[in-house]
Every structure is written in C-alpha cells, then in structure tokens.
VEXVEXTI-143102 format. One record per residue: residue in three letters; x, y, z of N, C-alpha, C, O in turn. Coordinates in pm, whole numbers, plus 50000, padded with zeros to 5 digits. Layout:
ALAXYZXYZXYZXYZ
...
END
This chain:
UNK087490312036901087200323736818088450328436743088460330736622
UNK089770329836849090880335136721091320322736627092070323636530
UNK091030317136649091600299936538091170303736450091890307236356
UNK089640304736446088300307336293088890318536292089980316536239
UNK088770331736328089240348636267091250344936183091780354936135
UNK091850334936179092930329736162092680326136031093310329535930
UNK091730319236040091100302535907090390313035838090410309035722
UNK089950320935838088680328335784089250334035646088520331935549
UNK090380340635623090840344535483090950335535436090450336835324
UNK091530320835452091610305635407090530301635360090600299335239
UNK089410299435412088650295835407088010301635254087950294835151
UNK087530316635269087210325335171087420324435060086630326934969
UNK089000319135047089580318134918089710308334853090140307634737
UNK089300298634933089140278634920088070280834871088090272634779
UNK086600289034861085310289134849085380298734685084410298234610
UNK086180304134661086390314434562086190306834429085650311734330
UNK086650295734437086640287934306087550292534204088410299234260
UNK087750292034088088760288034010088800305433938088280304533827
UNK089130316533959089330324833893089800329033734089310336033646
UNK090850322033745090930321433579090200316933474090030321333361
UNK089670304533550088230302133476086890307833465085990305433386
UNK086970315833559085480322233541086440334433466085910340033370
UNK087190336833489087600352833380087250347033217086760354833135
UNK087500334333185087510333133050085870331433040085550333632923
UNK084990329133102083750325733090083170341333150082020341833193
UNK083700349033150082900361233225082470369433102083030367732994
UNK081400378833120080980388333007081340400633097081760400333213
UNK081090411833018081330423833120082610430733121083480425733049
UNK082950442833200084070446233248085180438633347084730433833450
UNK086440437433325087080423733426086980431433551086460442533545
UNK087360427433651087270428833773088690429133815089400419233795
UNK089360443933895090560444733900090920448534049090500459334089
UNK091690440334138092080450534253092700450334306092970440334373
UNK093560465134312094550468634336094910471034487094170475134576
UNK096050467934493096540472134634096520486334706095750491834785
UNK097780490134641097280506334675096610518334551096280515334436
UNK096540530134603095940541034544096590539634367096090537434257
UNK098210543134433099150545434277098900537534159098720541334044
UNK098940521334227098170510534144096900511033987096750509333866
UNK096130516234160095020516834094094430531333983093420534433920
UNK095590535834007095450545733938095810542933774095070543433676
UNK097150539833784097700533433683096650522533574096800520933453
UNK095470515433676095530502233574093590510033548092830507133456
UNK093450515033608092290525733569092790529533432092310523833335
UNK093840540033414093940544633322094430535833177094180539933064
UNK095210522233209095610516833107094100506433093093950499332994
UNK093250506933186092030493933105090940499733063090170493632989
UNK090630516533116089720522833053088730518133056088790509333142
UNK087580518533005085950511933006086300498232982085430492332918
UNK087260491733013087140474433015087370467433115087740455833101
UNK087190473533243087670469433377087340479133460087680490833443
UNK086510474133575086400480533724087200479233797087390467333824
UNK088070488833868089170486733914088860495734081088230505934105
UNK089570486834164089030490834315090150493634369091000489634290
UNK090770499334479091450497634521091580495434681090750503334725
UNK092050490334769091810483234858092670492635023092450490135142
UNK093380500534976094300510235045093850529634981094210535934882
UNK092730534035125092130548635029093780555035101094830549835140
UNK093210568835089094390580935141094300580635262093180580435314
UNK095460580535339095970581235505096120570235511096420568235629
UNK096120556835437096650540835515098090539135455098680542535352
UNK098360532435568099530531335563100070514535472099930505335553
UNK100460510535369100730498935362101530488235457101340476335478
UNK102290495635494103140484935586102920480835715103690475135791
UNK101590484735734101080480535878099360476835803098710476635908
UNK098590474735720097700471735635097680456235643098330447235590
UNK096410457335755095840438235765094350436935661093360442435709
UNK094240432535575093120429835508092540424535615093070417435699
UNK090650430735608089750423535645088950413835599089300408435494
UNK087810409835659086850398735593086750404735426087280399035331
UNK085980416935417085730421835337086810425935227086520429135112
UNK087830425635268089070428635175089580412535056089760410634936
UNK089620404935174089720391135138088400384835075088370373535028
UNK087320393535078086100385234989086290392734839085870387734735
UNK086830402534845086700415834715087970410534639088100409734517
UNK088870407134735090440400334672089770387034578090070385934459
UNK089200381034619088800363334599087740363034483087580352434422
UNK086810377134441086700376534371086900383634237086030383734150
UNK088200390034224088730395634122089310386934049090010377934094
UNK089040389033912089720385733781091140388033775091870379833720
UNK091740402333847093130401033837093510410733949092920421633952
UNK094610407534060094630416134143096520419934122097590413934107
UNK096040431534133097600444234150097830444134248096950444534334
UNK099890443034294100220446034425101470451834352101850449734237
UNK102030460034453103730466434453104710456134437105580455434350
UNK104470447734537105900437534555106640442734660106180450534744
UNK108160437034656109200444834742108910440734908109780440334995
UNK107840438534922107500435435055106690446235107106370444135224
UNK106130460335043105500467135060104170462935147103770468935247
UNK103700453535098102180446235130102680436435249102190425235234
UNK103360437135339103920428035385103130416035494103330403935500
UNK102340423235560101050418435633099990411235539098980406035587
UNK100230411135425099190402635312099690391335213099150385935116
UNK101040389535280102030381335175101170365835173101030358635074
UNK100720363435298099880348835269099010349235203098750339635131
UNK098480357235203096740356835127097120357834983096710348934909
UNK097950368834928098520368934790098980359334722098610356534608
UNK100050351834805100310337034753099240324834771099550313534737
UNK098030327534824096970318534839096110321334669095890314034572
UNK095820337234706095120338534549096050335234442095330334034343
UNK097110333434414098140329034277097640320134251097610318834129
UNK096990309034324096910294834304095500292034173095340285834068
UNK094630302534279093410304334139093410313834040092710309933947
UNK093870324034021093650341033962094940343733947095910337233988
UNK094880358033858095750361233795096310371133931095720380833979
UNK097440366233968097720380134037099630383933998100560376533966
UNK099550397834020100430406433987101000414834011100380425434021
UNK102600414934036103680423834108103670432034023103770427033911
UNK103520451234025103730458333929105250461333919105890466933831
UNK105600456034030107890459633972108010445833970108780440734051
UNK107270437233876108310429533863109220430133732109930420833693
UNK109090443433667110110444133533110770457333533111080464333437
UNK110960459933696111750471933745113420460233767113580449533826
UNK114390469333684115620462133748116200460133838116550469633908
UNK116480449233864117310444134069118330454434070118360460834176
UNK119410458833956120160466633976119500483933970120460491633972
UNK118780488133967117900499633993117090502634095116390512634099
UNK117170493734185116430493234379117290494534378118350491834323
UNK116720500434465117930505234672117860495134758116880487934780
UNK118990494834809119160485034951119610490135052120710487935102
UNK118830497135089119280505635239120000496335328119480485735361
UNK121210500035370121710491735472120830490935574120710478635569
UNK120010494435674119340493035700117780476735637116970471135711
UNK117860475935579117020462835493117900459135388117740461235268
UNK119460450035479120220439235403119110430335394118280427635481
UNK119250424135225118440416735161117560418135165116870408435196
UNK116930430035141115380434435072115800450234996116840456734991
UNK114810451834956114860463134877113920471634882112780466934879
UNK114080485934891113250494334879111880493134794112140489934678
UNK110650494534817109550492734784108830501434710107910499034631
UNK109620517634762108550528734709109110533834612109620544934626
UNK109160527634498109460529634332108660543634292109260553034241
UNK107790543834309106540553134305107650566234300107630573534201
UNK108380568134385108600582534424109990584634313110760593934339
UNK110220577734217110830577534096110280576033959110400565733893
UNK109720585933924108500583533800109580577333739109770566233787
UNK110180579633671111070569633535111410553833611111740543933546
UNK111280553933730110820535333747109390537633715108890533233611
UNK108660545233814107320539333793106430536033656105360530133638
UNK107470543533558107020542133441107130527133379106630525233268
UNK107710517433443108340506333418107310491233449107280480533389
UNK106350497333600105450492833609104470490833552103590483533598
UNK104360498733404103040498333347103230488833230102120488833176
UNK103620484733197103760473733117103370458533190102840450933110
UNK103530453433314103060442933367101910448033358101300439633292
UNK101290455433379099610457233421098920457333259097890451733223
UNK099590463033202098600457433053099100445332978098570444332868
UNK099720438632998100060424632969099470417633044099580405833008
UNK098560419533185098220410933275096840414633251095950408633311
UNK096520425033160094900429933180094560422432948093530422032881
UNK095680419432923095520415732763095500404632810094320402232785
UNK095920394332866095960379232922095170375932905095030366632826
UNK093710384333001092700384333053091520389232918090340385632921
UNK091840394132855090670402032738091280403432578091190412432495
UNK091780393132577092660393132413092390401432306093140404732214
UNK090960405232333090110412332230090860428632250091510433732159
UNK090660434632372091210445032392092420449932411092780461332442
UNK093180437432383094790435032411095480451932351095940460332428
UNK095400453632206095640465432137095350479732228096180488832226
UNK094420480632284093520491632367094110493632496093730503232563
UNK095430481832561095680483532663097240486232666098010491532745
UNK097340480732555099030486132497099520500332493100520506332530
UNK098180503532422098320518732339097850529832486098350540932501
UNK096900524432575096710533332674098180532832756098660543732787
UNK098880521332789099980521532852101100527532816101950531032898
UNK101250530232617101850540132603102010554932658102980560232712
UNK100280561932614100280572232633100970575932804101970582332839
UNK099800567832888100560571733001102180571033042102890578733107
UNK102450558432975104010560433008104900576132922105940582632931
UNK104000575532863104850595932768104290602732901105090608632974
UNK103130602132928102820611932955104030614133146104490624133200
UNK104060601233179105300600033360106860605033253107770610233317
UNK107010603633132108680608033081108420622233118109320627133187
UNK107190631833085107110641933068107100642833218108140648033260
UNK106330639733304106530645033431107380642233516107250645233635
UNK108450635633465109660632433558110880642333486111960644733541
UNK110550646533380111690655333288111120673433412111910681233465
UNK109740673833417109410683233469109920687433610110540697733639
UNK109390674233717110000674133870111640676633855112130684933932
UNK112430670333767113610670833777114200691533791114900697633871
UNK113310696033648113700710433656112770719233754112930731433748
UNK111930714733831111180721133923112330720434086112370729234172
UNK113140707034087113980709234180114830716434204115120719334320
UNK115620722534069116640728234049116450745834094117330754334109
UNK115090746834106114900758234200115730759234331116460768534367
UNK115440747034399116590749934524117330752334542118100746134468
UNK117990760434620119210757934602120060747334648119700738234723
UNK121620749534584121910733434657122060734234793121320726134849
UNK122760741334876122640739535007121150737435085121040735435206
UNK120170738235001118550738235104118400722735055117760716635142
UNK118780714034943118220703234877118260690034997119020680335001
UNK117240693535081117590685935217116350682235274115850689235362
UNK115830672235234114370665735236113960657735356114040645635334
UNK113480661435492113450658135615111710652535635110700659435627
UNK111790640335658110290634735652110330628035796111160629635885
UNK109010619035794108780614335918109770597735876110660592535944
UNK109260593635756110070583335751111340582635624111700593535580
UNK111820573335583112490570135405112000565335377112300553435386
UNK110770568835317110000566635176110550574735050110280569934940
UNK111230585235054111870593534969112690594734879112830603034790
UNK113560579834927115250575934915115160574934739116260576434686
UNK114010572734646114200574034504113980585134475114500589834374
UNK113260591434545113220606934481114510614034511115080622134438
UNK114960609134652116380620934586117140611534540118240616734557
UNK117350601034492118280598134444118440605334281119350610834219
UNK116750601034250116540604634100116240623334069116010628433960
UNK116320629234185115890641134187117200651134205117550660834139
UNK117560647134277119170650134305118830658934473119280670434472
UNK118260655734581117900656934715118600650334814118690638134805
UNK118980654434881119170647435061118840645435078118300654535141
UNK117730628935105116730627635210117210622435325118170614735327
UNK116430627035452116650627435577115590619035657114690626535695
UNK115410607635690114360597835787113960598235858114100586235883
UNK113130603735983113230594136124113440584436175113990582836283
UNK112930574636088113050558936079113100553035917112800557835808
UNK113610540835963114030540035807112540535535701111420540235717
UNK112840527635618111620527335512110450519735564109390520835503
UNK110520512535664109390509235705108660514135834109430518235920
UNK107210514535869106600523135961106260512836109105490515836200
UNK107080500736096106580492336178107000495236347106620489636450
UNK107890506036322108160508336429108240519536501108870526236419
UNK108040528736617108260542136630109800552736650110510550936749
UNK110060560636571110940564336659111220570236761110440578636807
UNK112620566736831113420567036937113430586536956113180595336873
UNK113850587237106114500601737114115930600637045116270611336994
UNK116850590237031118080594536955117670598836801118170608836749
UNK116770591036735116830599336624115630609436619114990612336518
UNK115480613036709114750627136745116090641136718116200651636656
UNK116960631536822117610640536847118750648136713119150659036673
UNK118900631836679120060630036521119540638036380120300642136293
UNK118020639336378117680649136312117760663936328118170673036257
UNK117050663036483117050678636496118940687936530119390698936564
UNK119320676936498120740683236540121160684236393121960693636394
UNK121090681036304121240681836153120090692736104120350704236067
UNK119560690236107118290707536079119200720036124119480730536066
UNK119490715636233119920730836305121050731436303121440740936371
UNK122010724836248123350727336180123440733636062123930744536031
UNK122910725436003122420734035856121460740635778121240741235658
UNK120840746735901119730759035895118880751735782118790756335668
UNK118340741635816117400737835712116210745035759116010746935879
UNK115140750535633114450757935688112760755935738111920763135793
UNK112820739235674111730734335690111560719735680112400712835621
UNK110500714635735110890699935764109440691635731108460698035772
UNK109170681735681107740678335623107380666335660108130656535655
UNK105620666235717105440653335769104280646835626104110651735514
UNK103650634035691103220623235590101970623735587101450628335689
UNK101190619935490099640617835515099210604135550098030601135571
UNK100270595435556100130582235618100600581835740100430572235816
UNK101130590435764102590587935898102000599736008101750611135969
UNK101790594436181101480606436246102490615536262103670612636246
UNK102060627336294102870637036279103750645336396104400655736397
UNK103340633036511103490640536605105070638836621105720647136685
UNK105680627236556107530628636561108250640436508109070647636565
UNK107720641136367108180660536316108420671936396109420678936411
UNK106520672336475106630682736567107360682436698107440692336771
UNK107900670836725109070668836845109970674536765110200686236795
UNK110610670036666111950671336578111570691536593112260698536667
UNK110600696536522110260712336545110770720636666111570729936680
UNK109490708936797110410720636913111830714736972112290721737062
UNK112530704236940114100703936946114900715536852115930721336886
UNK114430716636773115350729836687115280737836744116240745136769
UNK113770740036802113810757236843115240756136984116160764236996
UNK114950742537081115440743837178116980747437161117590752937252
UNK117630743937033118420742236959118950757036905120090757836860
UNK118070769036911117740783936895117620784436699117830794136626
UNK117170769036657116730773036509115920772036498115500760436505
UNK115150780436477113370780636461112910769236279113230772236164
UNK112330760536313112090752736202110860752636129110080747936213
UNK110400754236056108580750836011108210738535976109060729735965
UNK107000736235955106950724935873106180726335762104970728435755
UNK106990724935675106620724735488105120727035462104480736835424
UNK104770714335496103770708735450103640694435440104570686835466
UNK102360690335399102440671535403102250670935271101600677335189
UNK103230658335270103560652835138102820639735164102540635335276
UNK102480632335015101330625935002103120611035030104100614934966
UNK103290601035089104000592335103103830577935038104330573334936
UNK102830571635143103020557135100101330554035022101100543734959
UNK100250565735044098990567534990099250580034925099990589234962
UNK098320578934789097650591634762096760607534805097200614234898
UNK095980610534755094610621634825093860610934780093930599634731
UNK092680624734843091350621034874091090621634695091600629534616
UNK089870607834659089690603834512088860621634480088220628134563
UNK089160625434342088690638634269089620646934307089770655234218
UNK090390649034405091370661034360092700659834307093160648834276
UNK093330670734296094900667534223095310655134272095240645634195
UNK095730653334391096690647334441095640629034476096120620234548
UNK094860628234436094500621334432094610610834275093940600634268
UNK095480615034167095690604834129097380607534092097980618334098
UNK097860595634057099280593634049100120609834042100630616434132
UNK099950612933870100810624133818100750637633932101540645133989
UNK098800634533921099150646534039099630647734253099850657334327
UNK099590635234272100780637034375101840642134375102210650434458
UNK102680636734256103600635934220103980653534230104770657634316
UNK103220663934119103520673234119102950679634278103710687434336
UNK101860676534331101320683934474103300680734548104140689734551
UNK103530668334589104630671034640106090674734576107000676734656
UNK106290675434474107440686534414106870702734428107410713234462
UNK106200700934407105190715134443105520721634574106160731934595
UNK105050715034641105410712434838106930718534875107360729134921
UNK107480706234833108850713134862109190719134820109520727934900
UNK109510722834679110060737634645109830749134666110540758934643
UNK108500748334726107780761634754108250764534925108220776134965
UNK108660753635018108820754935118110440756735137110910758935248
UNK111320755535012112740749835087113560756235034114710756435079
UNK112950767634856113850772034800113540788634829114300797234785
END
C-alpha cells in the first residue's frame, strides 16, 4: 500500500498526456494553478476573463509543510499552466513540479526577482529567503513572468495580459510608497516586529522594522524554550509593547513568549494576527494580495505605535 500511495502522483502525471499540446488545441478559458493564495491572486488579475485560475493553498496552510494530495496532483496534471513561488517555498512538492515541466508550462513567479535582492539568512547558507511577498516592490517583479507565461499560452490575448500586468504593477508602486509612510507612524524605538516565525525579514528590511523570529524562515520545526526565552528577554528589555502571531503558524509559542514577559514583570499583548505565509478567507480585504498587505501594516501600526 505505501509503494502505490508513493507511485500514485507518478503515475497521474504519466497519464496526463502532453499539456502543451492540448493548450494549443484547447478552446475556452486556459486553465491556471497556482500554488499559493498571493499567486493566485496576481494571475487572476493579470488573465482576467481568459483563464480559470485555482489555487491549491486556501488561508491557514502553511506552505512549507504542504503535501499535495491525490486530488491536488490530478488538478496540477491537468492545467495549462501552473504558478509556484520558487526559493524552495513549495518544498514538499519539488518532485511533482519538476515531473509536470516535462509536459506543461510551469512557472517560478521570482524567477526575474534579482539573486542580489534575496536574503540569505545565515541561518539558510545557500538558499534564500522565499517570502518576497512581504516586499511589494519585489513582488511587483513577479508579475511579469506570469503574463509572459499566460501570452505563451493565448497569443491572441498576449496585449490584454501585458496591459493588466501593468496596471497592477502601478497599482503594488502605489501600495508599497503607502506601507512605507504608514510605518513611519512608529516610533523608532517601538519599530520591533515579533512573530511566531521570519517570514517578515523583507518587510523590515524594505519597511525599515526589526524583525524578531521564534524560529527562523521555515516552519519545519518547533521552537525550543531557549528561544522562548531569547525573545521574551528582548520584549522585556525593550518594553516592546506587543507581540503578533500567524494565521498559518499555531499560536500557542507567542502565548508562551506572553506569559514569560509577564514573569519577566512586562506585561505584553498580542497585536493581532498577521496574514504570513497564506492570505484571508476568499471575499474579504485580506483575502486578496493588496489587501493583506494593508490588513497587516494596518495591524501593526495600530498595535505598536
């Protein structure tokens, strides 16, 4: 039984047949799917009524612990063109991704983000930070692979996917010119961004923030009481006044980090949850890109300044 549950995405995608060829022979809207929420947000808006676009990661999953199922791998196998992050974000799906390349169009959205513009957390010598996302002026960078990979595919609408990728890319200049002066509310001594994990590390870089980890950028592992402790001893040094957990990430490490402060005699709160490695729930703000983006600048400033 585990051999076949092993063979079974293999299999699926051996049976898929030739994707690029049926995209050129297809009528209809193309068939698009994306990895996560942000993705799919993005290639929604740049293909407009010329593509159904799915996405395969809703709000609260976590990517870096994200095993595609049967059903993930049948929906993958038969898309016209599938969206991923890269970076190693998807990291539990790296076989299956390089299985679909072989038939279908598939596509890294940083791959025309610059090597010299990632982070390399010492922590992940020789890899690079993944969550571009939390730097609109990268993420703005991503949208150009996705309408070059969706014109490939529909030559006819090539023009229609350019011009949508414009607008949206004005429209992330404008909201990264915005987050930038929404930070500057803080003051500088509060600019001290305490999460469950470093997913953050572009936002303050590009924001001008402290971010503070439990664990570093990936969730594969839990943390320790030392950096229980290494946080809550930094909170309560510098009277930080509030501390914020994840909508992917449980929350119960924060609220340790919480009652160590108090024990500590600094009473700490917690912010609020910031949307991390997923979006919201689909129809509200924070459920598509821009508006995460502002729900969590929103979040913190309201909690820290």
């Amino acid at each position: 039984m585990t051999a076949w549950l092993v063979a079974l995405p293999i299999l699926l995608l051996a049976c898929s047949g030739d994707g690029k060829a049926a995209a050129s022979a297809r009528s209809g809207p193309l068939k698009v799917v994306a990895t996560t929420g942000m993705i799919g947000d993005a290639a929604a808006r740049i293909a407009g009524d010329y593509a159904v676009v799915e996405t395969l990661m809703g709000p609260g999953v976590d990517p870096h612990l994200f095993k595609a199922s049967e059903g993930d791998v049948r929906r993958l196998a038969q898309a016209d063109l599938v969206l991923y992050n890269g970076l190693h974000l998807e990291g539990k799906m790296g076989d299956i991704l390089v299985k679909l390349a072989r038939s279908r169009s598939v596509v890294a959205v940083s791959e025309e983000v610059p090597v010299s513009e990632l982070r390399e957390p010492p922590e992940f010598l020789g890899q690079y930070d993944p969550h571009i996302w939390f730097d609109v002026s990268l993420w703005a960078k991503t949208l150009n692979p996705v309408a070059n990979a969706l014109a490939e595919l529909d030559p006819q609408h090539a023009g229609e996917f350019i011009a949508n990728a414009g607008r949206l890319g004005e429209e992330l200049r404008e909201l990264d010119v915005w987050a930038q002066a929404r930070i500057q509310e803080i003051p500088p001594e509060r600019r001290v961004l305490v999460t469950a994990h470093d997913a953050f590390g572009y936002f303050g870089r590009r924001y001008g923030m402290e971010v503070v980890g439990l664990q570093g950028i990936s969730t594969l592992s839990e943390p320790g009481l030392k950096d229980m402790d290494r946080v809550a001893d930094l909170v309560a040094s510098r009277a930080i006044p509030a501390i914020f957990i994840e909508s992917s990430v449980p929350r119960r490490a924060i609220e340790a980090v919480v009652a160590a402060c108090e024990n500590r005699g600094h009473p700490v709160r917690i912010g609020g949850e910031l949307f991390s490695d997923a979006m919201g729930a689909a129809g509200s703000e924070e459920g598509t890109y821009p508006g995460m983006v502002r729900f969590n600048v929103n979040t913190i400033v309201e909690a820290l300044k």
